[in-house]
C-alpha positions in Angstrom: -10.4 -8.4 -14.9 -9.2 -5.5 -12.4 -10.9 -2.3 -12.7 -8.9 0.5 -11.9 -9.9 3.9 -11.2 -7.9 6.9 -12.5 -8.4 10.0 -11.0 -6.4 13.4 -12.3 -7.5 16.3 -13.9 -4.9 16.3 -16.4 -7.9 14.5 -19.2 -5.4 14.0 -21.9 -2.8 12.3 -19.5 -6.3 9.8 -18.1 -7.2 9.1 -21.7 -3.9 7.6 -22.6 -3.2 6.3 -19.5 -7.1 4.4 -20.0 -6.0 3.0 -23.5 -2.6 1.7 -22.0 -4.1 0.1 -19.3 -7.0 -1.4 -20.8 -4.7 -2.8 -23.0 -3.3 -4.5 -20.4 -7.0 -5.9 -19.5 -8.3 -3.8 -17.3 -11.5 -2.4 -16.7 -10.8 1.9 -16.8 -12.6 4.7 -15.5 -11.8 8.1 -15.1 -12.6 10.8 -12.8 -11.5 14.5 -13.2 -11.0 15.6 -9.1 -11.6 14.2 -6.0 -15.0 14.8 -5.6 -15.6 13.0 -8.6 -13.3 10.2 -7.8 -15.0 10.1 -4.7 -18.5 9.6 -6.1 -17.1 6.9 -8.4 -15.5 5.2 -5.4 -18.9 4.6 -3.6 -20.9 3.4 -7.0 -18.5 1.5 -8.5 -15.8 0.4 -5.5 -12.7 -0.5 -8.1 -10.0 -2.7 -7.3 -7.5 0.6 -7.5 -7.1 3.6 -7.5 -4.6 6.0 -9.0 -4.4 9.4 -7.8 -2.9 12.4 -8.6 -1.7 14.4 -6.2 -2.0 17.8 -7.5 -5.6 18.7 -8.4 -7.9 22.0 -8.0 -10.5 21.7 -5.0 -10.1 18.6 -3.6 -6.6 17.3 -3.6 -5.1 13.9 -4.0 -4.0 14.4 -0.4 -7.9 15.4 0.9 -8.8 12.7 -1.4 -6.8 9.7 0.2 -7.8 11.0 3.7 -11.0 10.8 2.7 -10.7 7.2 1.1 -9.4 5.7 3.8 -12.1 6.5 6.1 -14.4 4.2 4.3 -11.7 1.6 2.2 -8.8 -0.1 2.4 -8.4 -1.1 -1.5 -4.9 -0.6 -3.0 -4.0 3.2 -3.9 -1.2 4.5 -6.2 -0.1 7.8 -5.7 0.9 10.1 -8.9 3.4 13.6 -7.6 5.3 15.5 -9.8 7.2 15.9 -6.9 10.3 13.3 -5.7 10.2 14.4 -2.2 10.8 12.5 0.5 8.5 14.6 2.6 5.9 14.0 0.4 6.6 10.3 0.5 6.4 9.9 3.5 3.4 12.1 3.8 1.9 9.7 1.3 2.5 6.6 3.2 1.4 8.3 6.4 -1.9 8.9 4.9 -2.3 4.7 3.5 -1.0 5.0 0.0 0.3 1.8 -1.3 2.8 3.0 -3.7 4.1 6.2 -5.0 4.8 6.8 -8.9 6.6 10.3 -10.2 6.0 11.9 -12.9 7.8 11.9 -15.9 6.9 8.2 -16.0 6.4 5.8 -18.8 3.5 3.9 -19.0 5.1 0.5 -18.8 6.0 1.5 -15.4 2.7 2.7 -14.3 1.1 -0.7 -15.8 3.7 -3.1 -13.7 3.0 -0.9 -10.1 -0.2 -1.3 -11.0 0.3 -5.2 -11.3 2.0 -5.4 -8.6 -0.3 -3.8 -6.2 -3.1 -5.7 -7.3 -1.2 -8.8 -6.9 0.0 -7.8 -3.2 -3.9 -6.9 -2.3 -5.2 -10.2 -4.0 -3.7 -12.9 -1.1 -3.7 -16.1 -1.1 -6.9 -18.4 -1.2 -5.6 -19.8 2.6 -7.5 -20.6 6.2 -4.9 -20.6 8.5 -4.3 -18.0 10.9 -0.9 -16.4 12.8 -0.9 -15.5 16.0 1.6 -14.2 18.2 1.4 -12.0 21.7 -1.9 -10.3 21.5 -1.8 -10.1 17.4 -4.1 -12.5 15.0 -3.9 -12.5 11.7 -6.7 -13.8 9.5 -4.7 -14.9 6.7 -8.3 -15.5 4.4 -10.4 -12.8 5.1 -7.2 -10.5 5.5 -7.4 -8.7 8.9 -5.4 -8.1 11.9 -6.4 -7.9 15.6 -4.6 -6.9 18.4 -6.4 -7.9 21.7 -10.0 -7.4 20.3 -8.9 -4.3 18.4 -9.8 -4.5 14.7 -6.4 -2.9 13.2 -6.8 -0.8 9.7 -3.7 -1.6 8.0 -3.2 -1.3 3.8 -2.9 -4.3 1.7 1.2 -3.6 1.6 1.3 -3.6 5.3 -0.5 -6.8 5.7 1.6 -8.5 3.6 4.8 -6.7 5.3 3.8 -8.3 8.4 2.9 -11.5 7.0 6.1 -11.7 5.6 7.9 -11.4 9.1 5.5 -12.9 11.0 6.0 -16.5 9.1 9.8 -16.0 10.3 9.8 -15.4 13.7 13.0 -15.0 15.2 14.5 -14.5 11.7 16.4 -11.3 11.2 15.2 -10.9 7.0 17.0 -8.4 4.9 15.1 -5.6 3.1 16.1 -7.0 -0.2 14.1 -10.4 0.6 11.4 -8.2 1.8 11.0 -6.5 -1.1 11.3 -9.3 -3.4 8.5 -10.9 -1.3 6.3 -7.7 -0.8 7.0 -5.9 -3.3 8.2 -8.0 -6.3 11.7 -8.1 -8.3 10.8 -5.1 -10.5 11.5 -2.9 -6.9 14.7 -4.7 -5.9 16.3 -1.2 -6.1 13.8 0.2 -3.6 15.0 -0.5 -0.5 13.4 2.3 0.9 10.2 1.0 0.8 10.8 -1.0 3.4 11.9 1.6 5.9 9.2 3.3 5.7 6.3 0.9 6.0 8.3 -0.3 8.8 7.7 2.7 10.7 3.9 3.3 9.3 3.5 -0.4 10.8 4.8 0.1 14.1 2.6 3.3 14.3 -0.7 0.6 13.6 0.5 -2.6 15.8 3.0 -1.8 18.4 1.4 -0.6 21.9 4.3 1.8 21.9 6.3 2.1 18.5 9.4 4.1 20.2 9.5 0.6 22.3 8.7 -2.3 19.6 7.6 -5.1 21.2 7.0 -7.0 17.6 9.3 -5.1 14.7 12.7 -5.3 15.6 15.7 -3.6 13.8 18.9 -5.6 13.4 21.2 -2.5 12.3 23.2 -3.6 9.0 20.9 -6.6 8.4 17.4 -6.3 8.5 14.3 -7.0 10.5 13.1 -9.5 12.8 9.8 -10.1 14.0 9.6 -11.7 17.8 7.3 -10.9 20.9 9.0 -8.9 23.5 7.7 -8.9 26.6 8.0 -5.5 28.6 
């Protein structure tokens, strides 16, 4: 059982939202504004967090930034706002996935299945190494030179996914059906933009990828570069 932290100040939207997804199985608590979701974050560390984005005090913004200092556990980010700005803005600051509002539960309750089954990982040992990146494939981190590299459970898995190809220019549909799942296979645009957020985190210069390379029209390919 996942326990999943809503945070919103909207208490009537949180109580149905906590009925819907504990009927789904998970364990539901609810926090009222960043400070409080904050607090809850520290005593009870959840599996995921769902965070409004508009919220007195302490917004969702302030509230990631915050989060991310400390964690890496999956976010979802709830905006009553479909701007690409504020996407990207999102992204930028380590959210995992983006959800606006209107939205119907049942599509709250898959991201939110999804993006606990991209954190999760499999149980394996092995590692990937390639240049002056190593990926711990078990315990989940990444390491450039001796550098410790804070990346979000949907970046890890976007590099995974190209680093088990190398050489291999794979489309953005087969990304997403392998990051991302089926239910996003009209979400191309995920793809571009992690791409960029990743480069930002692992490339010693991202205007000049060494790792992350575009194939214009077809994809992306993941192969050392030396300078």
């Amino acid at each position: 059982m996942a326990e999943v932290l809503l945070v919103d100040d909207d208490q009537n939207l949180c109580q149905l939202l906590r009925e819907y997804l504990s009927g789904q199985g998970h364990a539901v608590r609810c926090a009222a504004n960043g400070r409080a979701g904050l607090r809850e974050l520290f005593e009870r560390k959840p599996d995921l967090v769902v965070l409004d984005v508009t919220m007195p005090q302490v917004d969702g913004w302030e509230t990631l930034k915050r989060l991310r200092e400390v964690s890496d556990l999956p976010v979802i980010m709830l905006t009553a706002r479909d701007d690409e700005a504020d996407v990207l803005r999102g992204f930028s600051l380590g959210a995992d996935d983006y959800v606006c509002k209107p939205f119907s539960f049942a599509q709250l309750g898959a991201r939110v299945k999804a993006v606990l089954a991209r954190g999760r990982g499999g149980p394996s040992q092995d590692e990937l190494r390639a240049g002056d990146l190593v990926v711990n494939l078990a315990a989940r981190r990444v390491r450039r030179s001796e550098e410790l590299l804070n990346l979000t459970p949907t970046e890890f898995n976007l590099l995974v996914a190209l680093m088990k190809r190398p050489g291999a220019v794979v489309s953005s549909e087969e990304l997403v059906r392998a990051v991302w799942g089926p239910q996003y296979a009209s979400e191309i645009g995920f793809v571009r933009r992690y791409i960029w957020h990743l480069r930002q985190k692992i490339e010693p210069d991202p205007e000049h990828p060494r790792y992350l390379h575009n194939e214009r029209g077809f994809g992306y390919r993941f192969e050392v570069v030396e300078s």
